[in-house]
C-alpha positions as CSV (number, residue, x, y, z in Angstrom):
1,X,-25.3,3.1,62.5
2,X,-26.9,0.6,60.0
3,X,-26.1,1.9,56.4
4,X,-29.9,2.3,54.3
5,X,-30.7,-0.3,52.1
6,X,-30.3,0.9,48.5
7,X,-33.4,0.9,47.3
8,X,-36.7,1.5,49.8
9,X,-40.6,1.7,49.4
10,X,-42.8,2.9,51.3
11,X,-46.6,2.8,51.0
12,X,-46.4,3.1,47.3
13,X,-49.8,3.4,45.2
14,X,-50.2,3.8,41.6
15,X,-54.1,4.2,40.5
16,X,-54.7,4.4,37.0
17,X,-58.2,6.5,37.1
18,X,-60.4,4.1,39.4
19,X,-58.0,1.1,38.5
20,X,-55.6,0.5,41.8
21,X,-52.0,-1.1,40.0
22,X,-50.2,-1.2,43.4
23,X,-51.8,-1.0,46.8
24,X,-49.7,0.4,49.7
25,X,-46.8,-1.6,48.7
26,X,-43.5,-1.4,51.2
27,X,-39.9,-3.1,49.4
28,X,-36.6,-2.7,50.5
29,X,-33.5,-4.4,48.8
30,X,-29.9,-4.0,50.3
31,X,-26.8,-2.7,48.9
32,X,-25.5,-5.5,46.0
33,X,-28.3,-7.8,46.2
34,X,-30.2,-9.3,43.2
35,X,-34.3,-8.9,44.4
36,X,-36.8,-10.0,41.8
37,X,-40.8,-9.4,41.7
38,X,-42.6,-12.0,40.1
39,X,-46.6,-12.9,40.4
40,X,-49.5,-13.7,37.9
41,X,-50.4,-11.2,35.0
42,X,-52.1,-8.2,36.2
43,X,-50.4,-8.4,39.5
44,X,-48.8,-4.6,39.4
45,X,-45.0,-6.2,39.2
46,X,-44.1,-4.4,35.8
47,X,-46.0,-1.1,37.2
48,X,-43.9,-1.4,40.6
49,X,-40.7,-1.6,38.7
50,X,-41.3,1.0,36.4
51,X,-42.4,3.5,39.0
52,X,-39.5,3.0,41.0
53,X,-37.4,3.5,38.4
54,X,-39.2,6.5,37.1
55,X,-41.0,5.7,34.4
56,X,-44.3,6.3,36.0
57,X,-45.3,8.8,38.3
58,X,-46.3,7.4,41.9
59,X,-49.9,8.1,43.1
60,X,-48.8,7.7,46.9
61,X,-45.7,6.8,48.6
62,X,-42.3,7.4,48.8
63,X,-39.1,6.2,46.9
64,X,-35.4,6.5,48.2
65,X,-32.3,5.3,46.9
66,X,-29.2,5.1,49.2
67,X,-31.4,7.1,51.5
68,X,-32.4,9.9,49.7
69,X,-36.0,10.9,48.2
70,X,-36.3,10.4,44.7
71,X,-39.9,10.3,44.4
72,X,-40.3,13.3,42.2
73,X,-36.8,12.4,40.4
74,X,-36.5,11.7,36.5
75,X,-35.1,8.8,36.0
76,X,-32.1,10.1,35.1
77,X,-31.6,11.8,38.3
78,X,-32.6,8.4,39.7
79,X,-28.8,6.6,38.8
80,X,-30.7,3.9,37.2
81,X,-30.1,1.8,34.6
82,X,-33.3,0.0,32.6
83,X,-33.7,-3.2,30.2
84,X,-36.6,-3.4,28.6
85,X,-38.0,-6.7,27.5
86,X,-37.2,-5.7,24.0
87,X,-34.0,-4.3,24.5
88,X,-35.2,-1.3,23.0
89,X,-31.7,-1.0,20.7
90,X,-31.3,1.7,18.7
91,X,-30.9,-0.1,15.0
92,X,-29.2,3.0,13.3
93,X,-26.6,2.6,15.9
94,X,-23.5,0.5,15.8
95,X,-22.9,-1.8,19.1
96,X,-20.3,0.5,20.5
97,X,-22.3,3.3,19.9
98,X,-25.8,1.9,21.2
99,X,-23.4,1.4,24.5
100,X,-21.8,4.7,24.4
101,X,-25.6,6.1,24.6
102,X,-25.9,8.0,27.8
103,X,-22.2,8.0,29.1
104,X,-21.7,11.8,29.7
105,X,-18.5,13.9,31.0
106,X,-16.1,11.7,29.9
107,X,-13.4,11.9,27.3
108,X,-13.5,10.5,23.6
109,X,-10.6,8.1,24.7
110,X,-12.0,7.3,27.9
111,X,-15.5,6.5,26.7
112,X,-14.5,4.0,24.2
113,X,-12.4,2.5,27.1
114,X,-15.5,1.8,29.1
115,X,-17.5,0.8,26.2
116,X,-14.8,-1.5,25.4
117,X,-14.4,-3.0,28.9
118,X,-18.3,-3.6,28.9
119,X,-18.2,-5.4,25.7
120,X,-15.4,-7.5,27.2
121,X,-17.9,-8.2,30.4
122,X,-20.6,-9.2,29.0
123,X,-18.8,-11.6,26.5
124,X,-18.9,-9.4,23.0
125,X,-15.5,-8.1,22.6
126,X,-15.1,-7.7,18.6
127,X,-18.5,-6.4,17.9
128,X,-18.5,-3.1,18.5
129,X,-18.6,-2.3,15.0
130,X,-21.5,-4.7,14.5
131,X,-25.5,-3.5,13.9
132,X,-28.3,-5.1,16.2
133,X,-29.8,-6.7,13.4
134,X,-26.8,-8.7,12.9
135,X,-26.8,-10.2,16.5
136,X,-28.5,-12.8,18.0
137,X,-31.4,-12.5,20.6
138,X,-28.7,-13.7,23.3
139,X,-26.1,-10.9,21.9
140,X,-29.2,-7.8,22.0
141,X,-30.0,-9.1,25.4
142,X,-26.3,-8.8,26.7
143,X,-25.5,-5.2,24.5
144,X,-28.8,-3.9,26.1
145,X,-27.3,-5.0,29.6
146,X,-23.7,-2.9,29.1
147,X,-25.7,0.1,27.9
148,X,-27.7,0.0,31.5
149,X,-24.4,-0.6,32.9
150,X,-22.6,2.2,31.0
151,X,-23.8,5.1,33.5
152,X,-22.7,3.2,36.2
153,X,-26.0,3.1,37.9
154,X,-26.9,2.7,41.8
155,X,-29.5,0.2,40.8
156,X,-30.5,-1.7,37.5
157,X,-34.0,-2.3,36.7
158,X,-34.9,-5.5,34.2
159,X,-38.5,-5.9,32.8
160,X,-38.7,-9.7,31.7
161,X,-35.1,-9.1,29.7
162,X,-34.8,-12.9,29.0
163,X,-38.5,-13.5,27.9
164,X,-38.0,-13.4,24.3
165,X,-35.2,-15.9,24.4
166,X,-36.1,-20.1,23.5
167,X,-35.1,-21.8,27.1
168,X,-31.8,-23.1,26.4
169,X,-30.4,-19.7,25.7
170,X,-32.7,-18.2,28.4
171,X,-31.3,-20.8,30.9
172,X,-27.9,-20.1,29.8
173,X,-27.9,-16.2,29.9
174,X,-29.9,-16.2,33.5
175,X,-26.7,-17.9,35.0
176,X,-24.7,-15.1,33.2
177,X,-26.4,-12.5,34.5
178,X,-26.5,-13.9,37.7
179,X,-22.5,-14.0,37.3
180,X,-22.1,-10.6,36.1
181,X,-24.1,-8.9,38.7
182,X,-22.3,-10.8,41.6
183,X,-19.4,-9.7,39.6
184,X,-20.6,-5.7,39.5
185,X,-22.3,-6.0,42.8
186,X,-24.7,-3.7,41.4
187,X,-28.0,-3.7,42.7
188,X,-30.5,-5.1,40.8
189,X,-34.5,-5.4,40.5
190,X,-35.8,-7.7,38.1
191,X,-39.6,-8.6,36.7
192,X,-40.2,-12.1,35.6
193,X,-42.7,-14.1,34.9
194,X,-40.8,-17.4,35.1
195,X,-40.8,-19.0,38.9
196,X,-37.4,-21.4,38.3
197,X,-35.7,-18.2,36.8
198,X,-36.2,-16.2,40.2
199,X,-35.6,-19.0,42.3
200,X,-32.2,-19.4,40.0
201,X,-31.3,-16.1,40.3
202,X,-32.7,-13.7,43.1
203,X,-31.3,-13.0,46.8
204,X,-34.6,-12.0,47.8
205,X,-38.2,-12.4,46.0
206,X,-41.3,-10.5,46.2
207,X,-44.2,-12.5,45.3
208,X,-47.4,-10.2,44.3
209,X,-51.2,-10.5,44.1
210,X,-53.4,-7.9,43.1
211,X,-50.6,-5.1,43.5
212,X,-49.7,-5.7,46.9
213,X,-46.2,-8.0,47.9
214,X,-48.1,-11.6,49.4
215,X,-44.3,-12.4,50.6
216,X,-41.2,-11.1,50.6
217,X,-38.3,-13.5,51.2
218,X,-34.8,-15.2,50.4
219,X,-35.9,-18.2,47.2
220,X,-35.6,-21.0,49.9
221,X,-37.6,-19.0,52.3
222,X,-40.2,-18.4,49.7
223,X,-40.2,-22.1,47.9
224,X,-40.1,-24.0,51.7
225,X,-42.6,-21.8,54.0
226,X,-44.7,-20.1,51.8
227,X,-46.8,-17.3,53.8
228,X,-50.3,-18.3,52.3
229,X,-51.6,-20.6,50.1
230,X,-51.2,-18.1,47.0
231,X,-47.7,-18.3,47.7
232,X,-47.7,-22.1,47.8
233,X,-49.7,-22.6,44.6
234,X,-47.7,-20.3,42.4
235,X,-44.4,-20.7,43.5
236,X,-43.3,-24.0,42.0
237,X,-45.2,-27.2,41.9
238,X,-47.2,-28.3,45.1
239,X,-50.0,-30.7,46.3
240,X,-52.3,-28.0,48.6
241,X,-55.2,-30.0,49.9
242,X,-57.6,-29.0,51.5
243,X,-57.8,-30.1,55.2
244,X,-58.8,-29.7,59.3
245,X,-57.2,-30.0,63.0
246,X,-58.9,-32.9,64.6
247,X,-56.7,-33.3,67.4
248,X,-53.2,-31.6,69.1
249,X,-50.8,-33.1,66.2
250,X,-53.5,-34.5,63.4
251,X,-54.9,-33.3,60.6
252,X,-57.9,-34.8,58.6
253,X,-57.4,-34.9,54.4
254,X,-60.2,-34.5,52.0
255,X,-62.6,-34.9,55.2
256,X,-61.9,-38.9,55.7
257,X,-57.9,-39.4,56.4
258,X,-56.3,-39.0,59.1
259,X,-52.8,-38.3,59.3
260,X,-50.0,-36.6,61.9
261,X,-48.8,-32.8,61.4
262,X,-47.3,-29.9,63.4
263,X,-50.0,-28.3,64.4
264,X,-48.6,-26.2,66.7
265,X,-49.7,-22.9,65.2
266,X,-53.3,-24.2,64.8
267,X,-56.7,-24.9,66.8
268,X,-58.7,-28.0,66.9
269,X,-61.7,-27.5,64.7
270,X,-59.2,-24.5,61.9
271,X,-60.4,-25.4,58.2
272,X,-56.8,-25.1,56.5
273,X,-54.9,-26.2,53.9
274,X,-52.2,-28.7,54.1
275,X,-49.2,-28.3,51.3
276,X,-46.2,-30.2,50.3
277,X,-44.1,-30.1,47.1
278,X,-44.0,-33.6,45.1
279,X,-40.4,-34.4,45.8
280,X,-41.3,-34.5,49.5
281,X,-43.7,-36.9,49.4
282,X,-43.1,-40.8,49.7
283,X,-44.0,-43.8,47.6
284,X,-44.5,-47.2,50.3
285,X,-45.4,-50.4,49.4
286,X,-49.4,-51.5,49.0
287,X,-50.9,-51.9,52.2
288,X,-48.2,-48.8,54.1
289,X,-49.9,-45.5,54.5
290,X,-52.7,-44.2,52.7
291,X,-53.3,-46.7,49.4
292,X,-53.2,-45.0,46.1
293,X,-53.7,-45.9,42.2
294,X,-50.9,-44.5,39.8
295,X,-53.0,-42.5,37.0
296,X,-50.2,-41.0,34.9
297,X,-46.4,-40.9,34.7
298,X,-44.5,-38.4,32.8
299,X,-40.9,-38.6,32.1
300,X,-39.0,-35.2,33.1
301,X,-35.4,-35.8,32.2
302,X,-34.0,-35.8,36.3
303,X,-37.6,-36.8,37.7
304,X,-40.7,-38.5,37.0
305,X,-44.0,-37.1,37.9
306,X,-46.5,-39.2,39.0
307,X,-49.7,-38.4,40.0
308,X,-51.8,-40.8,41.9
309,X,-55.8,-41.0,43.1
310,X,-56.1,-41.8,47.2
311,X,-58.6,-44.7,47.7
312,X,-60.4,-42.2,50.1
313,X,-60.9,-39.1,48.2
314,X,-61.4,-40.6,44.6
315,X,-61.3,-36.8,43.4
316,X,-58.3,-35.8,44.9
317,X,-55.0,-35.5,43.1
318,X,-51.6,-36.4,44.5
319,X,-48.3,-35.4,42.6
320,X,-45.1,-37.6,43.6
321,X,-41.5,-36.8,42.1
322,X,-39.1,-39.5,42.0
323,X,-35.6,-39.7,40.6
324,X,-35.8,-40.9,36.8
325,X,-33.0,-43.3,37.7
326,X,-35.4,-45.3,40.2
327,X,-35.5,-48.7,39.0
328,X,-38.5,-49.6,40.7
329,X,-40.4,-46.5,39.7
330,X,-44.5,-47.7,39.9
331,X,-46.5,-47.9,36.5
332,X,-50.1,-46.6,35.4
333,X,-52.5,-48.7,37.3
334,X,-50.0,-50.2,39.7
335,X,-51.6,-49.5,43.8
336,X,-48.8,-47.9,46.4
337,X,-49.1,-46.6,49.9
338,X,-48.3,-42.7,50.6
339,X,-46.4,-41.0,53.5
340,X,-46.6,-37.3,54.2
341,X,-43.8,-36.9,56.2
342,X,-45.1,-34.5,59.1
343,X,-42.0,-32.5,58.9
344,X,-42.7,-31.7,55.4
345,X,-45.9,-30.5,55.4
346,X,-47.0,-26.4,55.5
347,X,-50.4,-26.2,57.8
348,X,-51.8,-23.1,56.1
349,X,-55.0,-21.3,56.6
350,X,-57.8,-21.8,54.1
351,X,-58.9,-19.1,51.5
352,X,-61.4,-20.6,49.9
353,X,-60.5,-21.9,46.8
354,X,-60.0,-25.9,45.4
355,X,-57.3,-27.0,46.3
């Protein structure tokens, strides 16, 4: 018999008056896995997480943790833990003692054994006697993660925790985190805002528009074969453009460019959108492929963007990675060929927007 996943979802609305946050939406995650929900502002992802961890009351649906109904739970009959974006730390409270918050039935000894122990985990042994106003962003962040983890929960929830951080430390501390919950193998749902930081971190993302999931999938899954154009235009960097089936295995660009694709999953005549990520697309010499003018060149440490105008869609806008070590990496003005390798390209169907 296949053991239930730890946390499920099913059909779950929350309407504020005539305002719909999340429509319908249906989520599983399995036992140890780190899921995260990210999407444009407004999306529902902060209401999802907060209603399946309690903090709001779901207008339809049903919510189970290790297979049991919790819909009409507290959160503290939930077995949750919860960081808030601001790490909500009590400043009255020393570090042990903003840990020790919430452990119940255990001894004097014993709890300052656990709060220890968690210290030592998340890399602040020595400052339990410490205030929060005495610690750095990075430090809150990480005393705010061993208080969720104090209870021992069946599944931590994290609303943006890293948000408030300047990137190097936020870049540091998602590795961490990563680490510590493979570590735990606690079961963890986490709201970001920040597409490389899921992609970093999760096991499986839920990508959400208008507060329904557009895709659910492992990063690679997500990043690779986006479900819909959404999905391919807000998930990292990519050149969507807008496109037709002409024939069994060709697509037409921008209405005058022929090129080959799979277009096994379309019909001659489908109005669609063909999409592949910079790095995927190749730089030829003049006079090979579709010609192109280089417009702009900007340095990115590993990579250099370049973006480049097609002779035959003089609008059009085509973004080209290349390794910043190239030596023969084009210049503004200089003409090149393109190549779309088929294999690389995502055939998807057309939702009205520019691409």
């Amino acid at each position: 018999m296949t053991a239930a996943p730890a946390l499920r979802v099913r059909g779950l609305t929350k309407l504020f008056g005539p305002q719909v946050a999340v429509a319908g939406v249906d989520f599983e995650v399995e036992a140890g896995a780190f899921a995260c929900l990210i999407g444009p502002s407004g999306c529902g992802k902060t209401t999802l997480l907060r209603v399946m961890a309690g903090l709001e009351t779901a207008s339809t649906g049903r919510i189970e943790i290790d297979g049991v109904d919790v819909s009409q739970n507290s959160p503290a009959k939930r077995g949750v833990g919860m960081v808030f974006q601001s790490y909500a730390l009590f400043p009255n409270m020393t570090v042990a003692a903003n840990v020790a918050y919430g452990i119940r039935g255990l001894r004097s000894g014993e709890r300052e054994a656990r709060v220890w122990a968690l210290l030592q985990t998340v890399g602040l042994a020595g400052f339990e006697a410490r205030w929060p106003r005495e610690l750095s962003g990075g430090q809150q962040q990480r005393v705010a993660m061993a208080r969720a983890l104090a209870t021992e929960p069946k599944i931590l929830f994290l609303d943006e925790p890293l948000s408030a951080l300047d990137p190097l430390m936020r870049e540091q501390l998602r590795g961490e985190l990563k680490r510590l919950q493979q570590r735990l193998k606690v079961t963890t749902v986490m709201v970001t805002h920040d597409q490389a930081e899921a992609l970093a971190v999760a096991d499986v993302i839920a990508v959400m528009r208008a507060g329904r999931i557009e895709q659910l999938g492992d990063p690679q899954d997500i990043y690779d074969r986006p479900s819909n154009d959404f999905v391919a235009g807000f998930v990292g960097a990519a050149n969507r453009m807008d496109a037709e089936v002409v024939a069994p295995g060709c697509i037409r660009l921008w209405d005058v460019l022929d090129i080959c694709a799979d277009t096994s999953a379309q019909r001659v005549g489908d109005k669609i959108v063909a999409v592949i990520r910079p790095e995927f697309v190749r730089l030829r010499p003049a006079g090979e492929g579709p010609a192109a003018a280089i417009v702009s060149r900007l340095f990115g440490g590993a990579t250099v963007r370049l973006e480049a105008v097609p002779e035959a869609a003089a609008t059009a806008r085509v973004q080209i990675d290349v390794p910043a070590w190239s030596l023969d990496t084009p210049q503004v003005g200089v003409r090149i060929g393109l190549d779309f390798p088929p294999e690389r390209l995502r055939l998807l169907p057309r939702e009205g927007r520019p691409s």
